[in-house]
N, CA and C atoms as an extended XYZ file, in Angstrom:
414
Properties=species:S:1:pos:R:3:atomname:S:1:resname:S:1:resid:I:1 pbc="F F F"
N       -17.902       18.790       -0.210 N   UNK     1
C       -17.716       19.673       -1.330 CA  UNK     1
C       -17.354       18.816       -2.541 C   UNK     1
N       -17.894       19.100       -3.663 N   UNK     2
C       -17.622       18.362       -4.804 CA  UNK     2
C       -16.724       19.156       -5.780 C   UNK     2
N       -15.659       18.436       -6.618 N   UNK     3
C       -15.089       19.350       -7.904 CA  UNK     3
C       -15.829       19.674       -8.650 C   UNK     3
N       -15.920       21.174       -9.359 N   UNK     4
C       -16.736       21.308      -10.166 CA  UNK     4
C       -16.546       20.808      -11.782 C   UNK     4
N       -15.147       20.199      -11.834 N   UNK     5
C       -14.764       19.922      -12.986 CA  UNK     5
C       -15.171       18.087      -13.360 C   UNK     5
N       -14.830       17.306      -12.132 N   UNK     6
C       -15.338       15.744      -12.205 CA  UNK     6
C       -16.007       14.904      -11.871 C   UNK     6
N       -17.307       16.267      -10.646 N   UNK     7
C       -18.058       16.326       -9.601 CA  UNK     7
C       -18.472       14.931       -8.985 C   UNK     7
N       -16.411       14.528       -8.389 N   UNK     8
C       -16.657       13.894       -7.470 CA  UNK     8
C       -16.403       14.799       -5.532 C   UNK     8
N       -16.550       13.853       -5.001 N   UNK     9
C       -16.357       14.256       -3.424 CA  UNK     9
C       -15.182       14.662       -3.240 C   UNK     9
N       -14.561       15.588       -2.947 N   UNK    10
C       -13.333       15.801       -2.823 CA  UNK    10
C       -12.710       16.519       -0.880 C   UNK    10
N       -13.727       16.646       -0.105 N   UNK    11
C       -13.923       17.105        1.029 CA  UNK    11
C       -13.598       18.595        1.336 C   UNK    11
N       -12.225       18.670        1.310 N   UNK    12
C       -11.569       20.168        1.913 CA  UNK    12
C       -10.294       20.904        1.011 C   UNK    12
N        -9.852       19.751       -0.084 N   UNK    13
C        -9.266       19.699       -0.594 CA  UNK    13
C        -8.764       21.413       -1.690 C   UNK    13
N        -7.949       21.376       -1.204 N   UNK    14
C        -7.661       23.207       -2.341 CA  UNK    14
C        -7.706       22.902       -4.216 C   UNK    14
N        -6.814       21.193       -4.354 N   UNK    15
C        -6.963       20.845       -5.728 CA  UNK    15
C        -7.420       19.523       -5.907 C   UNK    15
N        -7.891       19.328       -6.835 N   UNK    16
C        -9.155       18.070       -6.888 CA  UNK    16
C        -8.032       16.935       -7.052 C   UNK    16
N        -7.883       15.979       -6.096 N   UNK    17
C        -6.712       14.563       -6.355 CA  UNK    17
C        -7.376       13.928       -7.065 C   UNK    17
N        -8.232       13.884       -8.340 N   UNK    18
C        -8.644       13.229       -9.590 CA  UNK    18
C        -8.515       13.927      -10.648 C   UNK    18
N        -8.687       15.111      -10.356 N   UNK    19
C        -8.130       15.684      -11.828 CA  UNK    19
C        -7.471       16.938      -11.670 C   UNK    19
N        -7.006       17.099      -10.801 N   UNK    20
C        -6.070       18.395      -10.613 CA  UNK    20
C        -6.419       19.657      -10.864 C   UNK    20
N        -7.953       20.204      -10.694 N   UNK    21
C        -8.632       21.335      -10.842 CA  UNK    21
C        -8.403       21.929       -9.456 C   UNK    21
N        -8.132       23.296       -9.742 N   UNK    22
C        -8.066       24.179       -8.724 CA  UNK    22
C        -9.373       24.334       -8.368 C   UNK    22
N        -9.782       24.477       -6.801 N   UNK    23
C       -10.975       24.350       -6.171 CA  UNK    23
C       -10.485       25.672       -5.310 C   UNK    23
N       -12.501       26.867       -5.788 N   UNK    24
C       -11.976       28.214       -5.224 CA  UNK    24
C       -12.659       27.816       -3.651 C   UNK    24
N       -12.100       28.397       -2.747 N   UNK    25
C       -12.714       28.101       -1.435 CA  UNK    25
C       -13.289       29.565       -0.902 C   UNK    25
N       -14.535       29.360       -0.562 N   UNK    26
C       -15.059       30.516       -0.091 CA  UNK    26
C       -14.770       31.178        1.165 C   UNK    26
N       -13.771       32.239        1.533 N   UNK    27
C       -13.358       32.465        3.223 CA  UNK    27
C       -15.195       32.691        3.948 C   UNK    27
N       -14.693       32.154        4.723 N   UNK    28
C       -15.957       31.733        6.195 CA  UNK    28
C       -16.210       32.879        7.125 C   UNK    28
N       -14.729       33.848        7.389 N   UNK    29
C       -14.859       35.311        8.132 CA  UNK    29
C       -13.745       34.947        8.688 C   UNK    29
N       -13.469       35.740        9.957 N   UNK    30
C       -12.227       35.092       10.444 CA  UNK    30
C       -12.535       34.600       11.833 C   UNK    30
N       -11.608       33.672       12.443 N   UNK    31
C       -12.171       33.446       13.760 CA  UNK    31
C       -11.263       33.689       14.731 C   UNK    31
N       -11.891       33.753       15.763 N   UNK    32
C       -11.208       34.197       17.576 CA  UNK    32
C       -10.211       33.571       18.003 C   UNK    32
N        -8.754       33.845       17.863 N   UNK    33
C        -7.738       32.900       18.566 CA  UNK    33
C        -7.618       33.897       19.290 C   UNK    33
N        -7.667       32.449       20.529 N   UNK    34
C        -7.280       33.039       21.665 CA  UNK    34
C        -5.792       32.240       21.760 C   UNK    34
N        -4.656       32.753       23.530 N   UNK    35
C        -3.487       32.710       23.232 CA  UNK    35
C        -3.436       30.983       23.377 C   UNK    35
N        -4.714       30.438       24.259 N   UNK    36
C        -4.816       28.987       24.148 CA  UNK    36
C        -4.407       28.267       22.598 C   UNK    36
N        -5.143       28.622       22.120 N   UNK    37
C        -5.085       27.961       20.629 CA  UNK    37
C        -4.152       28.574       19.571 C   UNK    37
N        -3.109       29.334       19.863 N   UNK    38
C        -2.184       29.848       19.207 CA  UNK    38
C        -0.947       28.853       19.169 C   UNK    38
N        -0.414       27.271       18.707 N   UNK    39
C        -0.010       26.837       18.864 CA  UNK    39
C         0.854       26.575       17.516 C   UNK    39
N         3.022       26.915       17.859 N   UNK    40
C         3.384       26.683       16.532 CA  UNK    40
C         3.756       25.635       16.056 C   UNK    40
N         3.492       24.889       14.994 N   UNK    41
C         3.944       23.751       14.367 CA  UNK    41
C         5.371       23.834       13.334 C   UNK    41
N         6.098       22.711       13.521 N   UNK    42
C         7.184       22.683       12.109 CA  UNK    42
C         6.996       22.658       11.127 C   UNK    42
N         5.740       22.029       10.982 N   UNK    43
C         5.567       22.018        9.509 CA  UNK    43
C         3.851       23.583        9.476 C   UNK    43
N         3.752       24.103        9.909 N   UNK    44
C         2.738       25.166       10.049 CA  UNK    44
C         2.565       25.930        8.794 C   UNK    44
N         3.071       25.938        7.789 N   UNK    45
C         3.067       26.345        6.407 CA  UNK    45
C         2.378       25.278        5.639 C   UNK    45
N         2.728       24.199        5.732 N   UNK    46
C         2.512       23.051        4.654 CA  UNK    46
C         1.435       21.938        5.000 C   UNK    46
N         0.445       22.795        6.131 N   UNK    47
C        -0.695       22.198        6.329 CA  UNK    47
C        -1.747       22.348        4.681 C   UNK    47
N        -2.527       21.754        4.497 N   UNK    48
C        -3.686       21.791        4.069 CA  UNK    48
C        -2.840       21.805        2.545 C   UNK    48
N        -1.604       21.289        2.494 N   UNK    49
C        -0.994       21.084        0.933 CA  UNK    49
C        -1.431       20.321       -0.211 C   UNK    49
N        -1.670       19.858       -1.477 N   UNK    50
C        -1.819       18.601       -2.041 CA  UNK    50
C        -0.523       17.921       -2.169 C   UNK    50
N        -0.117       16.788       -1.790 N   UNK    51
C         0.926       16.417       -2.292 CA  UNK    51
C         0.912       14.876       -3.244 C   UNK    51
N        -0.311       15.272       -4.159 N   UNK    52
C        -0.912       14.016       -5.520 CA  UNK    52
C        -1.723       13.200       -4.691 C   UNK    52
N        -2.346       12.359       -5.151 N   UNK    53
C        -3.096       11.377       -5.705 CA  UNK    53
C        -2.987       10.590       -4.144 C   UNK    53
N        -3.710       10.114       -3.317 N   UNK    54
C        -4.056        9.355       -2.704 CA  UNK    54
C        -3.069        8.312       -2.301 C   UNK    54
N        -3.528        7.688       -3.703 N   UNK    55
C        -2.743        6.316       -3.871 CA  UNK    55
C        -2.643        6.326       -5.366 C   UNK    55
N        -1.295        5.479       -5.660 N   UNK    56
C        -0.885        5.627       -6.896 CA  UNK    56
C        -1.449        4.755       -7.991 C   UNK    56
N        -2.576        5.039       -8.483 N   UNK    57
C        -3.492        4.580       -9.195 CA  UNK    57
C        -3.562        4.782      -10.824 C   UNK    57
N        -3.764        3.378      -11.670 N   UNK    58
C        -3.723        3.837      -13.132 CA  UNK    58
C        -5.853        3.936      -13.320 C   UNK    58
N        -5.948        4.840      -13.824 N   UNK    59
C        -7.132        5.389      -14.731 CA  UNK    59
C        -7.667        4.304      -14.767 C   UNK    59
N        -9.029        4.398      -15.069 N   UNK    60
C        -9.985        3.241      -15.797 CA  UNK    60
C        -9.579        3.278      -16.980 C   UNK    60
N        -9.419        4.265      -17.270 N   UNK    61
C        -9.338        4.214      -19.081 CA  UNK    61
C        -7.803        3.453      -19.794 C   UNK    61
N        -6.760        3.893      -18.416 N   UNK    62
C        -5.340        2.950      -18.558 CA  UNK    62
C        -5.952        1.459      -18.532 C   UNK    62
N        -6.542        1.186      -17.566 N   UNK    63
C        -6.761       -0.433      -17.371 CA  UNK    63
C        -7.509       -1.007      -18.211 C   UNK    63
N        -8.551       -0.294      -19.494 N   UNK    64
C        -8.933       -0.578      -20.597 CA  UNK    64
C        -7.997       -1.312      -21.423 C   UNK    64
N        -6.728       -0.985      -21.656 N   UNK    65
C        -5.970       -1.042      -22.650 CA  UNK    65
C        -5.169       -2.684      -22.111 C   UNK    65
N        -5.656       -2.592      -20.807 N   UNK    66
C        -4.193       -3.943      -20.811 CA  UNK    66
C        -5.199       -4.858      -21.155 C   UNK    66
N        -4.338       -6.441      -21.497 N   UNK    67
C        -4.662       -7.786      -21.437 CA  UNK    67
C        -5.452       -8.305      -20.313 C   UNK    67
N        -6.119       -9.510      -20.111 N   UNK    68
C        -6.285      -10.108      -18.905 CA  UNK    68
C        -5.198      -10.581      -18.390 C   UNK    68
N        -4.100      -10.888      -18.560 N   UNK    69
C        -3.230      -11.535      -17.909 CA  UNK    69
C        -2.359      -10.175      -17.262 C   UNK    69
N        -2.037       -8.912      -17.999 N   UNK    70
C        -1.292       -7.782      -17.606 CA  UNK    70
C        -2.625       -7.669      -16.521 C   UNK    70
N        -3.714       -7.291      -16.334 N   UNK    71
C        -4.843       -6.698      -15.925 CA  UNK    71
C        -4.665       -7.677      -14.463 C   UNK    71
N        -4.562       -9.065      -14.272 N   UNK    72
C        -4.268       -9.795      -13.239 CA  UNK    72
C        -3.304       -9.546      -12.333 C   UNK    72
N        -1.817       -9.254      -13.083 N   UNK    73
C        -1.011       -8.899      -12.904 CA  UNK    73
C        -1.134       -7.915      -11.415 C   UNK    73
N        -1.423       -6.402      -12.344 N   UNK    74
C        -1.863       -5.493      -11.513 CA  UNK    74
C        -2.985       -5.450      -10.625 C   UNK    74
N        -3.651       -6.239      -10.820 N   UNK    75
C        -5.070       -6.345       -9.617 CA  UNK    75
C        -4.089       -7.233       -8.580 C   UNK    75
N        -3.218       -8.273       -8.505 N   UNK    76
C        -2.241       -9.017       -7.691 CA  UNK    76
C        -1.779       -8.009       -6.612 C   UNK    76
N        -0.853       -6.814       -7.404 N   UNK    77
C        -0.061       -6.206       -7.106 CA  UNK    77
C        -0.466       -4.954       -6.339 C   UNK    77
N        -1.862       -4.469       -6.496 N   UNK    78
C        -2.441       -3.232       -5.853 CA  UNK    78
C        -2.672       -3.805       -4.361 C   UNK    78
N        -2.404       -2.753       -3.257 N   UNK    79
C        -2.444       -3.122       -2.544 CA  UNK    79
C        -3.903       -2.173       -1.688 C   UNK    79
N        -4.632       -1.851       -2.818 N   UNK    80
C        -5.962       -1.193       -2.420 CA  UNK    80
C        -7.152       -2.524       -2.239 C   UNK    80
N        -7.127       -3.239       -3.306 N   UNK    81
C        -7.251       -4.313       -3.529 CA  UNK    81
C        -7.307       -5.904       -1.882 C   UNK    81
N        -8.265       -5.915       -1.416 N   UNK    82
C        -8.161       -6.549       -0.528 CA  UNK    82
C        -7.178       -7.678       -0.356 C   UNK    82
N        -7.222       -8.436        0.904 N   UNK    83
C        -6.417       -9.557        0.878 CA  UNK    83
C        -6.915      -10.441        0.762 C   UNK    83
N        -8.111      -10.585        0.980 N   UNK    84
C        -8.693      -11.895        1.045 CA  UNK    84
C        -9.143      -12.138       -0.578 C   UNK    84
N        -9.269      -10.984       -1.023 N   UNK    85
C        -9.757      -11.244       -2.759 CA  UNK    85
C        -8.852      -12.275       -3.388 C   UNK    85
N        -7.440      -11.646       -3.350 N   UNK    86
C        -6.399      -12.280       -3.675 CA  UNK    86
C        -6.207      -13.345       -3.274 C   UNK    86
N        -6.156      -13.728       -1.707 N   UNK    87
C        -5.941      -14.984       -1.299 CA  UNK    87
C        -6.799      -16.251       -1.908 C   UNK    87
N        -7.977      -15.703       -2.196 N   UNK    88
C        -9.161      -16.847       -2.743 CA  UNK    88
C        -8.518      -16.942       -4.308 C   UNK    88
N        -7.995      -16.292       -5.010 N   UNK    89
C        -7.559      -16.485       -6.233 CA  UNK    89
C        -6.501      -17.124       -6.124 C   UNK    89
N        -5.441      -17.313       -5.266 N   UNK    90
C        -4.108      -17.875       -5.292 CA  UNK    90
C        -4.395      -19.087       -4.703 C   UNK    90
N        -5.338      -19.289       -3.384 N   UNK    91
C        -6.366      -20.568       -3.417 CA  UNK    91
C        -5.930      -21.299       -4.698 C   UNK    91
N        -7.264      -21.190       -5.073 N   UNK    92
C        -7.673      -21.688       -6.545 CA  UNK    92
C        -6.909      -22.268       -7.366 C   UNK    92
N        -5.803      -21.633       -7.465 N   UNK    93
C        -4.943      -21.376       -8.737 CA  UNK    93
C        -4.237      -22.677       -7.966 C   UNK    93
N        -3.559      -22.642       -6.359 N   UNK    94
C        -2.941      -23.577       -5.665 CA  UNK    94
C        -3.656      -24.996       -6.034 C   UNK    94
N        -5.019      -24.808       -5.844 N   UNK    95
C        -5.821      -26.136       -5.605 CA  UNK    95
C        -5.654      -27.090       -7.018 C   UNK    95
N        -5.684      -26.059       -7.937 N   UNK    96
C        -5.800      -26.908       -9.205 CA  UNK    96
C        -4.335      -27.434       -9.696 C   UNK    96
N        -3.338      -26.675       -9.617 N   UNK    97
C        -2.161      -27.431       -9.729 CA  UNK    97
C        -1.280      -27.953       -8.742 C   UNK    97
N        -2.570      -28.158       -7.460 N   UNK    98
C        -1.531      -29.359       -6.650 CA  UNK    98
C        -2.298      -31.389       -7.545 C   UNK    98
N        -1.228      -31.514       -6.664 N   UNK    99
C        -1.765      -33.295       -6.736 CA  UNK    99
C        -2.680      -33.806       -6.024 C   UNK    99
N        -2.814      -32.798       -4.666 N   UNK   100
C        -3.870      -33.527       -4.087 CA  UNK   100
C        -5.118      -33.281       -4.320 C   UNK   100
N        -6.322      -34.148       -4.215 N   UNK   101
C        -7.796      -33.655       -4.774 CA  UNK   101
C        -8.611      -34.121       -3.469 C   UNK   101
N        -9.600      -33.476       -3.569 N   UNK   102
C       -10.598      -34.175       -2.628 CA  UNK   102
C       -11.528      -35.379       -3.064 C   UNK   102
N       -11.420      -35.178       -4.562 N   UNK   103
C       -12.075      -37.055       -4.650 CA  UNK   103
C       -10.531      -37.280       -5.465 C   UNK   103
N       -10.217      -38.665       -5.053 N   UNK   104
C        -8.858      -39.147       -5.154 CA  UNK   104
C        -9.418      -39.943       -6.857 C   UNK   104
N        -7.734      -39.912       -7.646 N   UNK   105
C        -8.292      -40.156       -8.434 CA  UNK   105
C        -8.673      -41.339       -9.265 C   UNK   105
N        -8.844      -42.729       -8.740 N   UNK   106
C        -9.711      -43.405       -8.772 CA  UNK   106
C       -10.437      -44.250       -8.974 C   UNK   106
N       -11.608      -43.013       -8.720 N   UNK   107
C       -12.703      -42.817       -9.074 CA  UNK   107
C       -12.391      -41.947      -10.316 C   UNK   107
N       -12.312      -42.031      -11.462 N   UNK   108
C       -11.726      -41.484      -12.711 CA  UNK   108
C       -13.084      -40.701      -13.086 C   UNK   108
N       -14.133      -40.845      -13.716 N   UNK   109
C       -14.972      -39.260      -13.979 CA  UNK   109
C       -15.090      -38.650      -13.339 C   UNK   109
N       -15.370      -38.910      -11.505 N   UNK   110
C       -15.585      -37.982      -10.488 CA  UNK   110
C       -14.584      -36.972      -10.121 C   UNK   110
N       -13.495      -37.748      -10.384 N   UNK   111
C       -12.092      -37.303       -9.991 CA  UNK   111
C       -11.948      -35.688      -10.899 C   UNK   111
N       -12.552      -35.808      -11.767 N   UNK   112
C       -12.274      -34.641      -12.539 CA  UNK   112
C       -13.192      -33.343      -12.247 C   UNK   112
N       -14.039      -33.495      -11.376 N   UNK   113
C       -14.786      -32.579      -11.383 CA  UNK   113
C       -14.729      -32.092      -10.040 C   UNK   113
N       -13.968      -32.478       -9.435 N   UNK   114
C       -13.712      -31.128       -8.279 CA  UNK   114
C       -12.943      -30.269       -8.929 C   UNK   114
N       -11.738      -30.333      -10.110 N   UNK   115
C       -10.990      -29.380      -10.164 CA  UNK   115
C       -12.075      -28.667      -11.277 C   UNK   115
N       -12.758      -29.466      -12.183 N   UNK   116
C       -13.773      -28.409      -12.636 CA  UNK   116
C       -14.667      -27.465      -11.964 C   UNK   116
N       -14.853      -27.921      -11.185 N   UNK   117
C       -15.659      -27.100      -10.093 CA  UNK   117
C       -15.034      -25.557      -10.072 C   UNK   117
N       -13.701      -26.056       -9.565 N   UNK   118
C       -12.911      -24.968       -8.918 CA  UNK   118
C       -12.021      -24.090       -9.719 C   UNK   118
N       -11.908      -24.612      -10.960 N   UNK   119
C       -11.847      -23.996      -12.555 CA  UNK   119
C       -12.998      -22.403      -12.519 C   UNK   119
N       -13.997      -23.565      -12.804 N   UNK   120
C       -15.473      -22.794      -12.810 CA  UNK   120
C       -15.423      -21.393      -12.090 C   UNK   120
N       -15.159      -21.878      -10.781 N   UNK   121
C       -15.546      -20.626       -9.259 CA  UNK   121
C       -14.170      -19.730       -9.869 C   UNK   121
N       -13.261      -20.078      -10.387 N   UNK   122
C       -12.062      -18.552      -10.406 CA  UNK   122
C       -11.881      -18.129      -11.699 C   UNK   122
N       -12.791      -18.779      -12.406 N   UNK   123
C       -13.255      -18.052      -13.754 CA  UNK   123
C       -14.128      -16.958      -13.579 C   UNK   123
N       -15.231      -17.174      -12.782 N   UNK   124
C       -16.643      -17.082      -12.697 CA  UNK   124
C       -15.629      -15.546      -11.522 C   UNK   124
N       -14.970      -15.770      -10.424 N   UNK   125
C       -14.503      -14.825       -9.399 CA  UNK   125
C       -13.873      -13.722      -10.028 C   UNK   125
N       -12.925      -14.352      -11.056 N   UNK   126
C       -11.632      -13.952      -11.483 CA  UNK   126
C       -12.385      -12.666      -12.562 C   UNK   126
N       -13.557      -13.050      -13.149 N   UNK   127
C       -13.980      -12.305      -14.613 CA  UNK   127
C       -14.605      -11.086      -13.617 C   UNK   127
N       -15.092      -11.512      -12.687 N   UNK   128
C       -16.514      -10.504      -11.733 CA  UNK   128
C       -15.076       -9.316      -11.237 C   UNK   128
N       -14.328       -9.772      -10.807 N   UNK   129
C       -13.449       -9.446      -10.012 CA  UNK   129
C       -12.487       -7.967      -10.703 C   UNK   129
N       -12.115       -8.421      -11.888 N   UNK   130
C       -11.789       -7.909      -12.771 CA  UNK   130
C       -12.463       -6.483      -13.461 C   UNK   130
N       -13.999       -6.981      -13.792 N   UNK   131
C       -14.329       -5.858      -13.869 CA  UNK   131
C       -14.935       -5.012      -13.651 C   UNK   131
N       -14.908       -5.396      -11.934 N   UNK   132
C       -14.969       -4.095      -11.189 CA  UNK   132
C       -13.397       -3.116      -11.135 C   UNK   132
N       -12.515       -4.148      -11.028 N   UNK   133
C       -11.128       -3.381      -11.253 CA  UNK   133
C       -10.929       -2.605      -12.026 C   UNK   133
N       -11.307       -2.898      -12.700 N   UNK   134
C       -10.786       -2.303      -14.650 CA  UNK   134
C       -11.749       -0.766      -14.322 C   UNK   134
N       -13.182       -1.039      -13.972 N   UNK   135
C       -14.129       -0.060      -13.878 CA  UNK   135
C       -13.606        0.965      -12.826 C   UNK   135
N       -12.310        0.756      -12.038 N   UNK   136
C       -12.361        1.658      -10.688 CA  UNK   136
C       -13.004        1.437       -9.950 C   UNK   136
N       -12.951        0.394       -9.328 N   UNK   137
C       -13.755        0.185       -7.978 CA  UNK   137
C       -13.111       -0.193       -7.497 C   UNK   137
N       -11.703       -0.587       -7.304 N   UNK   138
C       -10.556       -0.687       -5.845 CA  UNK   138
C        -9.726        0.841       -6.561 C   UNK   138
């Protein structure tokens, strides 16, 4: 079933957890309980409740407004956001401000271009990465 107000997927939902539109549900008829399936629950009222948003998520249109560095920040900190995404960025970030290199340094022009390399790849990760974030896609 889709909202008719943001016509995304919303499944079974009574109010749309993207934009808080009341969703009318069409009754189906009624069906046959038998005394098998007559079973009481504690919480038996507060089935099928909304109680917000999924996960606690800022807007695309919020994540417009920040910086790249605020925007990092929060892509760090979401935990929708894979682990391994992150881990390859903190990689990176590790590799270039340790001391150790894989060409030692030397060899003085070569020496510089592994960390360019690896500059390159979390620029190149970091920008891709980003704006899918920013767009809502974690």
């Amino acid at each position: 079933m889709k909202c008719p107000n943001c016509q995304r997927e919303i499944m079974l939902a009574k109010i749309c957890p993207y934009c808080s539109t009341r969703i009318k549900v069409k009754p189906r008829g009624k069906k046959k309980v038998t005394p098998f399936r007559k079973v009481h629950h504690k919480d038996q009222g507060k089935r099928g409740e909304f109680k917000g948003r999924i996960r606690n998520e800022k807007t695309a249109q919020e994540r417009m407004e920040f910086t790249p560095i605020q925007l990092t920040l929060e892509y760090m900190k979401d935990p929708a956001v894979p682990f391994s995404k992150k881990l390859t960025i903190i990689g990176a970030v590790a590799y270039i401000l340790s001391p150790i290199d894989l060409i030692p340094a030397f060899l003085f022009p070569l020496s510089i271009l592994d960390d360019a390399i690896v500059i390159g790849y979390l620029l190149r990760t970091l920008s891709f990465e980003l704006t899918k974030y920013r767009a809502g896609y974690y």
